[in-house]
N, C-alpha and C positions, 0 to 999 in steps of 0.2 A: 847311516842315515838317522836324524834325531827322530826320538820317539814323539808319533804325531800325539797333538794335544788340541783341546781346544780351544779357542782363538776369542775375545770378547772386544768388541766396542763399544762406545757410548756415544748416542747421536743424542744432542741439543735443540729444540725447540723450544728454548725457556717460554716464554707465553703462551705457545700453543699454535702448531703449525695446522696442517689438513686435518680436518675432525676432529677438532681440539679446540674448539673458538673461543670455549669460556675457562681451557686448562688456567689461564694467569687471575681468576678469582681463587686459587687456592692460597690461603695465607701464608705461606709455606715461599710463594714465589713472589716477587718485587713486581710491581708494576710495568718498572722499564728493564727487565732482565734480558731483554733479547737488546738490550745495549748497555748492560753494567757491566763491566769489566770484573766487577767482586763477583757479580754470580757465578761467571764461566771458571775463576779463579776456585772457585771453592769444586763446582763441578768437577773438573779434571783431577785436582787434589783428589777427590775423593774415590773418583777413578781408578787412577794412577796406584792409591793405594792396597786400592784391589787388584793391581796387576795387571788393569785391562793392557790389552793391544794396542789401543789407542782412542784417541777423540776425533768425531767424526760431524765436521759442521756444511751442511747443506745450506744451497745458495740458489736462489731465481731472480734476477732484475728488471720484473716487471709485475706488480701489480693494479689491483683494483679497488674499490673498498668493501667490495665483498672479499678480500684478500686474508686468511687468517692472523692475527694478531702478533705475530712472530715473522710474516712475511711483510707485515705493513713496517716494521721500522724494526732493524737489524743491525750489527754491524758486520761490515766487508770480513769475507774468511783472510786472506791473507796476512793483515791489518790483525784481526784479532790473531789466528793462531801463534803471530810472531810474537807478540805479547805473552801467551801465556806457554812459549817455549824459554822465558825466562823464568818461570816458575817452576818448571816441572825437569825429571832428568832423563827420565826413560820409555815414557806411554809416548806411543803416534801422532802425530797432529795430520790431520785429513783434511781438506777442502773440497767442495766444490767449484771450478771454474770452466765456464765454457771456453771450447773452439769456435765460437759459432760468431763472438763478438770480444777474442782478444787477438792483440796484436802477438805472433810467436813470440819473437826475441824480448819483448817488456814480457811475458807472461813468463816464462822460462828464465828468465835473469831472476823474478822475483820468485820462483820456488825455489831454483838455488840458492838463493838470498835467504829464506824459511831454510833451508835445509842445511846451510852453513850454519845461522844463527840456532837453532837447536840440537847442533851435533849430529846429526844424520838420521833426526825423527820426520820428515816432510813428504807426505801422502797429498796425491794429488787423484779427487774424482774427476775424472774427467766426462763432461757433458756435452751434447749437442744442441742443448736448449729445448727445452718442448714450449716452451709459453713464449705462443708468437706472437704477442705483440711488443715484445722485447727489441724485432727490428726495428720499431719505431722508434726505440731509444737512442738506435745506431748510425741514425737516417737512412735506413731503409725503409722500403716501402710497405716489403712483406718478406715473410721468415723464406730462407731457404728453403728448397723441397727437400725430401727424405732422403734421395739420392746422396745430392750437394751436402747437404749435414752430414753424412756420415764418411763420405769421400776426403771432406775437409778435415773430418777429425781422424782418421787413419793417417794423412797426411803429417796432419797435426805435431802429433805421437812420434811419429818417425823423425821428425823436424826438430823438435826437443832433445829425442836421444842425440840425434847427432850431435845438435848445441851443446847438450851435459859434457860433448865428448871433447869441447876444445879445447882444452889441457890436457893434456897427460900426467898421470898423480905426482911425478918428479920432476915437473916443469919450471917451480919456481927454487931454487939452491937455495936465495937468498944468504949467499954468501960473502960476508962483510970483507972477509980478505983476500978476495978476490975482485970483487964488485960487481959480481955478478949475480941479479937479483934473479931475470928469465932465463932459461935455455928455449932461445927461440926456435928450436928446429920440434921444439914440444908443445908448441904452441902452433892451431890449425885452422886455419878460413876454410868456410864449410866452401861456398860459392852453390848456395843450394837451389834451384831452376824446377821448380814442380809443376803438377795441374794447377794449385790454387795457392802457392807461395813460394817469393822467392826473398831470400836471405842471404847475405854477403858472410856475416860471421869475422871474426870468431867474436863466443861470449867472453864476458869479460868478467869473469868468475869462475872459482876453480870448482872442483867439485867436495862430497862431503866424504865421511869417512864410509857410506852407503852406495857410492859411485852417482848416486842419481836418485827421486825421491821415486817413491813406491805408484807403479800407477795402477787405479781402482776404474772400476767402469760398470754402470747399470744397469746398461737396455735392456731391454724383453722383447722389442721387436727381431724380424730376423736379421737386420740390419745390425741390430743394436747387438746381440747375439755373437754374430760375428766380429764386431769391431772390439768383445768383449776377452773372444779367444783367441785374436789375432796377438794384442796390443796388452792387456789385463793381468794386473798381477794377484792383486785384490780385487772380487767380486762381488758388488751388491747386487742384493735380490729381494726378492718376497715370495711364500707359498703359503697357504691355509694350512697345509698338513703334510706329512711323510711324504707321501706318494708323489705329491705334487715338484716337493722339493727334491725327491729320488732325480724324478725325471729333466728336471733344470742342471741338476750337478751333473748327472750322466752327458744331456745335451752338450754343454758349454765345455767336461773336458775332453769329450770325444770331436766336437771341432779343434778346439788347442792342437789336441793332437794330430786326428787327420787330413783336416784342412791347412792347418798351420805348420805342422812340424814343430810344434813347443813340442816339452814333455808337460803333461799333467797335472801334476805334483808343484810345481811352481804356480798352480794357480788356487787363490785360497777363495774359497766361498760363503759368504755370510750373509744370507738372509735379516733384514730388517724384524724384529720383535718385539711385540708389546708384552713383556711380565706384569702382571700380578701378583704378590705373598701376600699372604694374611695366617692366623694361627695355623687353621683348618680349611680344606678343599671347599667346607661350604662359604666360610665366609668370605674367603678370593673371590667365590662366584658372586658373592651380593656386594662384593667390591667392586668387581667387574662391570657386574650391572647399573653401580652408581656411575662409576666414572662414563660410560657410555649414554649415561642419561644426560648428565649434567654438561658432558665435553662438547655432544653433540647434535644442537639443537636439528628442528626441523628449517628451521629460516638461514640458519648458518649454511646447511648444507642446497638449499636449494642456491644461494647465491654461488658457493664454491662449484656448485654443480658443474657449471661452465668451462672448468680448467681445460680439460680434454679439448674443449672443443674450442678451442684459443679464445678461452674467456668468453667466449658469448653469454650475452645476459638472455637467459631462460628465465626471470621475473617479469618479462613483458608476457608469457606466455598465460594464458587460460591452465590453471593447475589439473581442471579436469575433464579436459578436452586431450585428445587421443595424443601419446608423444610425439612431436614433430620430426618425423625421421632426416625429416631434409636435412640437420642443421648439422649430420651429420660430413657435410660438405667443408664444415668453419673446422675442424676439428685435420685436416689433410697435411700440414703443417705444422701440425702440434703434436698434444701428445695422440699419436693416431689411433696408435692399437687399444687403447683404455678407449676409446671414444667410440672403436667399432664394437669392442664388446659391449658398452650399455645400450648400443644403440640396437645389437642384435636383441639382446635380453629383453629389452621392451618392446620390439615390435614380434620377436616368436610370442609374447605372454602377452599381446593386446594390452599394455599398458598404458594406463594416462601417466603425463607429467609429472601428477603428483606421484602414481606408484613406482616411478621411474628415480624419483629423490629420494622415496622412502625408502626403495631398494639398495640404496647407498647408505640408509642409518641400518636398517636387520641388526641387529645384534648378533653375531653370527660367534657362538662360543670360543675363544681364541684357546689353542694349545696352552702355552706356561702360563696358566692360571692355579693357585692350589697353593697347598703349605710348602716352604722351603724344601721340602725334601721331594714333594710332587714335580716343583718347576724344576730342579736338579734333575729327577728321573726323567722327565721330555727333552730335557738338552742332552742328554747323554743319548737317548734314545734316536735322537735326530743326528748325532756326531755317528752313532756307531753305526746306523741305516745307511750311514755316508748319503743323506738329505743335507750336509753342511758341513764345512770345516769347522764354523764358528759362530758368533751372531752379535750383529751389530743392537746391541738394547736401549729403545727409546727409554730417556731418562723421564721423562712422562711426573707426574707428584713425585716430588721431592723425597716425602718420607718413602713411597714404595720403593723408589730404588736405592733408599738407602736400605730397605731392609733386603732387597737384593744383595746388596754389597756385602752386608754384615753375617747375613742366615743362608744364603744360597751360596753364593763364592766358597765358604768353608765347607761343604760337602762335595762341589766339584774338585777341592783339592784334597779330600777324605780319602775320595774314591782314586787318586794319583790320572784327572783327566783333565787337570787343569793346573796351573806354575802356582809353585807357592813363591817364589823369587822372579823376577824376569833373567831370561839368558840373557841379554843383549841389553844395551844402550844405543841400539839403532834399533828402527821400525822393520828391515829388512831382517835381522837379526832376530827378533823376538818372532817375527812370522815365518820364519823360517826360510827366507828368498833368497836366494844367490847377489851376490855383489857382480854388478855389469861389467864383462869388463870393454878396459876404455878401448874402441876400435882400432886408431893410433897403433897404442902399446901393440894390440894381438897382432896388429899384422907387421910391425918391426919384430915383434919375438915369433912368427908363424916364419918371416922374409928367411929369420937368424937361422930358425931350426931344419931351412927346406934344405 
């Protein structure tokens, strides 16, 4: 078994995603970076050179203008990632795409299509949507319930693997002196008949040298939870601190395990983080506190406030008049579980509106804050708690994570807890995942061997 290590991403919000409104005044970033093609170009390079795991670009299609600045004008994950798997040879490319508004077979031809054209690096986040006014993009009327969302994307997942599986790896000879370019008996029509999809098949694309790209998954609901230890290979997450994220990693792989029959060990865990370096512990901290002053206005966050709660505009509301618990109703479709918790918080603490927005800016001391060797010692501290296998790090100012790159990366690989080389030229490969194998094949050599 490879000796475990830990695992780094790099997530993307060039302008400034949630609580980040005014990140793209840093001179450092381009105005239109959340659609420059050179920034992302340079991002990943710089990545990639570090070793990370991979690059990891989040997606929602629907906003407002109270919408963060990176959400208001983007380009499509698929679109770019493909792009910049011609620049790079070994880091991960991630996306996020919903189940919730693609068609299977166009969505699943075009990850294999990514996962072709970059040699077997194509990660797929897989989401349910929480921002429901995104049905109305779809022509629907209104989002899916909780249920339907997550039934559909179990389905989803299963639907995929089978498509990945319409070839078998030695299907095409492509042998000139013969002329025989398919072996059709290796080539397979799924005829797929579900609760919420059906599919004729087969795809029309083989697979990469990875079997199939990596699939990621976020929830925090118990829905989400579970759809994440069913179907999940890579795991996003968030927790304030150790204990929090003990209990997440414990959660999700004792369902893998009990509830699903995975083994454990296939599933990697990485919590979302915001780093800070600076010389000394102190002035991370008054780095910290700039950037949170300046990223996070009080006007930005009351219009974001809304997200939870499917965008509802709380700027009609009186700031200091009692929070309106009702509005917890617009929120049942969304993202839900974020929307009960504020909702709890402000009515256990009798809070008005306004303490209710404020309670979203707190400043609340983030863990890898401190000198390169301090943020080193809380990653390690959190890999060896087993709180994480890895950690997805917001790239956030330019220069901070470059000096992530430059002054922290080298003492995770000091200390021999992190690749000074990558193993692999696949995403599967450098995170250590099993290559699938093709159904087909296993059960004409299971048929062979019975």
């Amino acid at each position: 078994m490879a000796k475990r290590q830990i695992h780094l991403g790099a997530v993307t919000t060039p302008t400034g995603g949630p609580g980040q409104h005014t990140l793209w005044h840093d001179p450092d970033i381009p105005g239109d970076a959340s659609v420059n093609i050179g920034w992302y170009f340079k991002a990943v390079k710089e990545a990639e050179a570090a070793k990370f795991d991979l690059l990891f670009i989040v997606d929602s299609q629907f906003i407002t203008p109270y919408s963060p600045p990176h959400y208001l004008n983007r380009l499509e994950p698929l679109t770019l990632l493909s792009a910049l798997a011609t620049h790079t040879t070994n880091i991960g490319l991630v996306g996020t795409m919903t189940t919730s508004f693609n068609s299977p077979f166009n969505l699943v031809r075009r990850l294999a299509s990514l996962d072709l054209i970059s040699g077997g690096r194509a990660g797929w986040n897989v989401v349910t949507t929480g921002d429901a006014g995104t049905a109305l993009n779809y022509g629907l009327d209104e989002m899916y319930d909780y249920d339907t969302r997550y039934g559909r994307a179990r389905e989803y997942v299963e639907l995929a693997r089978a498509l990945w599986d319409s070839y078998e790896d030695d299907a095409f000879p492509r042998n000139r002196e013969t002329g025989q370019f398919l072996d059709a008996a290796k080539q397979h029509t799924l005829n797929w008949e579900g609760e919420y999809f059906k599919v004729r098949g087969p795809l029309n694309i083989e697979s990469s040298r990875q079997g199939a790209p990596v699939i990621f998954q976020a929830g925090d609901s118990d829905q989400g939870r579970d759809l994440g230890a069913s179907v999940g290979e890579g795991i996003f997450t968030h927790a304030p601190d150790v204990p929090s994220g003990q209990a997440f990693y414990t959660d999700i792989k004792a369902r893998a395990r009990d509830k699903f029959g995975r083994n454990p060990d296939e599933l990697v865990v990485m919590p979302g983080v915001q780093v800070v370096v600076a010389d000394t512990d102190e002035e991370a901290r008054e780095l910290e506190a700039h950037y949170h002053e300046v990223d996070h206005t009080f006007e930005a966050a009351l219009g974001e406030f809304g997200r939870p709660f499917g965008w509802h505009d709380f700027t009609q509301y009186d700031l200091d008049a009692p929070f309106p618990a009702e509005t917890l109703a617009y929120g049942e479709r969304s993202f839900y579980t974020q929307a009960q918790a504020i909702t709890k918080r402000a009515v256990d603490n009798g809070w008005t509106l306004r303490e209710a927005v404020e309670s979203t800016r707190v400043w609340r001391k983030r863990e890898f804050v401190g000198s390169p060797s301090t943020v080193a010692d809380k990653l390690v501290e959190w890999w060896e708690a087993r709180a994480a296998d890895g950690f997805n790090i917001h790239t956030g100012h330019p220069a901070n994570f470059s000096r992530f790159v430059q002054e922290v990366v080298p003492i995770l690989q000091e200390r021999g807890v992190y690749r000074k080389d990558y193993e692999s030229d696949t995403l599967r490969g450098n995170l250590g995942l099993p290559v699938p194998a093709n159904r087909y094949a296993a059960a004409r050599t299971s048929g062979a061997s019975a």
